[in-house]
C-alpha positions, 0 to 999 in steps of 0.5 A: 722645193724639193731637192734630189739628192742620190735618192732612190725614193722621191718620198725619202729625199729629204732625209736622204739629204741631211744623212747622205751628205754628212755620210764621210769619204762618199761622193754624193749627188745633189739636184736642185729645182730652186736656187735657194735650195742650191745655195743651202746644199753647200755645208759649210758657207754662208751664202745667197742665191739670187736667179738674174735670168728667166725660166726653171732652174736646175743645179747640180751639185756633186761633192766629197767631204774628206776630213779638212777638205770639200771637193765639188763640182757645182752646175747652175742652168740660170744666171746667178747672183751669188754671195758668198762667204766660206768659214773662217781659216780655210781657202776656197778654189773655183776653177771653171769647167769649161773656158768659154763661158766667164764668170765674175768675182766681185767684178773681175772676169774668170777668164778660161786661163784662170781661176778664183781664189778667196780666203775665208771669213770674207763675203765676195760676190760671184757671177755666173752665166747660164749654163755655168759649171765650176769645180770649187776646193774647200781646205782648212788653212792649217792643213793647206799651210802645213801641206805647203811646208812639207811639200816645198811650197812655202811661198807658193800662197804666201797665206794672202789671195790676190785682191782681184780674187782672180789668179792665173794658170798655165792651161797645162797645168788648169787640165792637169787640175781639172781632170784630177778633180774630174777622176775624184767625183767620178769615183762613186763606189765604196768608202775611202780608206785612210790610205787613199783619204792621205793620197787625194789630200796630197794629190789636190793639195799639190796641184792647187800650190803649183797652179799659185806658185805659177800664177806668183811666177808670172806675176813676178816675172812680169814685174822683173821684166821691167826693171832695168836690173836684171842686166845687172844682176847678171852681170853681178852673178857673172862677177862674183862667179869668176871672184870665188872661182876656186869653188862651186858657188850656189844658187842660195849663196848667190841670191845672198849676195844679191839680195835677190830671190831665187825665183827673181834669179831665176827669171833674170837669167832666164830673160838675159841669158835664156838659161837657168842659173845652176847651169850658168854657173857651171859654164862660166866655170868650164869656160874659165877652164878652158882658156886656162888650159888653152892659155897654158898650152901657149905660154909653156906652162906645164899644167895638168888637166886635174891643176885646173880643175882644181882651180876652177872648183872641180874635184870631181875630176871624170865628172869635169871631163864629161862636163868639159866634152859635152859643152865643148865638143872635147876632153880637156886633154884634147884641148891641151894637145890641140893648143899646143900642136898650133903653137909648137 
């Protein structure tokens, strides 16, 4: 069976085949009238096609080979059957096209809010319905793990697919995925350059490890939600801020001492108290301020503004007053004359 693939000339399309798809930084096209022919127009995979439903089938697969990765988009008109296995030390990313039809990965479902993920040198089988489309990244491990250590996210993939090899995604961020992938295989003109080859890299390779550290955060965030600890690890937050009052503490030093993660952190808070920790931290101190100055005021004690600052681990003293005014609606000083005014 013949397969098209940008051919100007049906009579040349088999050479256009083999020259055009190893043709470096272009987007090519590629029609197929048999499923066999489907499967072997993806380089790189060991991979079967097997047709589940009646009639012609016509698939289409338009793809960039750019260094270490492989972006396509591939459209199947049949139910298929398909086994896969991508090389070895490299990842492949499916994200449906479209949510309101689902395929399968060895037996799990791809449902819209979702995509497939499945390291390499391990067969897995996919199937797909009628009329299926699917955007599928292809990198090397070396350079998706090294991209995730400069970028800041190292724990984003923890170097394993979930068993299932089904992740989830915010929608915001599938959209975000898709439409990106959708502007690169638009793009149909010259050669990329060395530049703009750097700039897809880095784009893609963003948007894959922010949709796994999302779905790692709601994985972890579901598991967090019930376990009876997160009160306590609050509490504990809580204590230790007021024990170490006389300095900032971090958020870093505080999962230390709790021997927590800063996402779990994060998520605990999050749940109990409905605010993030770094901004917990700063209140509990201004708190802590604020009745001593208003304690001060009472007692007679004189105390200037800066002395307790100064206690409370603020050395920055207009930064303190701009903290102070914006939760409590005053400057420290008014507080001070306000306590004493009720008092004298």
């Amino acid at each position: 069976m013949m397969t098209d693939c940008d051919s100007p000339d049906a009579a040349d399309s088999t050479v256009l085949t083999r020259s055009q798809l190893h043709e470096p930084y272009r987007v090519q096209t590629c029609i197929a009238h048999d499923a066999d022919e489907q499967a072997r127009n993806l380089h790189g995979w060991r991979q079967t096609y097997d047709q589940l439903t009646s009639g012609c089938f016509i698939g289409e697969l338009t793809g960039l080979h750019v260094d270490d990765m492989h972006v396509f988009r591939e459209s199947t008109s049949q139910t298929l059957r398909q086994t896969c296995e991508v090389q070895s030390d490299a990842y492949w990313f499916g994200i449906p096209v479209r949510g309101g039809v689902a395929g399968h990965i060895d037996g799990n479902m791809i449902h819209a809010d979702a995509f497939a993920l499945k390291p390499g040198g391990v067969e897995f089988e996919l199937i797909t319905p009628a009329a299926y489309e699917i955007f599928g990244v292809v990198v090397s491990g070396d350079v998706l793990r090294q991209h995730a250590a400069l970028a800041g996210h190292g724990g984003a993939l923890n170097d394993h697919a979930p068993p299932t090899g089904v992740m989830p995604i915010d929608p915001a961020s599938r959209a975000q995925l898709c439409s990106r992938l959708m502007q690169i295989l638009g793009e149909r003109g010259a050669a990329l350059d060395r530049r703009a080859r750097r700039q897809l890299h880095a784009s893609v390779l963003d948007l894959l490890l922010d949709a796994c550290g999302d779905s790692c955060a709601r994985s972890e965030r579901t598991a967090i939600l019930k376990r009876p600890r997160r009160r306590w690890i609050v509490s504990e937050a809580h204590d230790y801020v007021l024990a170490n009052r006389d300095r900032p503490v971090s958020v870093p030093e505080l999962c230390e001492h709790l021997h927590v993660s800063r996402r779990t952190l994060q998520y605990c808070f999050e749940d109990v108290l409905g605010m993030a920790p770094t901004r917990y931290l700063r209140v509990i101190r201004l708190n802590g301020a604020r009745r001593e100055l208003c304690d001060a005021s009472r007692s007679g004690v004189a105390r200037s503004v800066q002395e307790v600052a100064a206690a409370w681990g603020f050395w920055h003293l207009s930064q303190f007053a701009t903290d102070y005014r914006k939760l409590f609606g005053m400057r420290p000083s008014d507080t001070l004359r306000a306590v004493r005014s009720r008092f004298s």
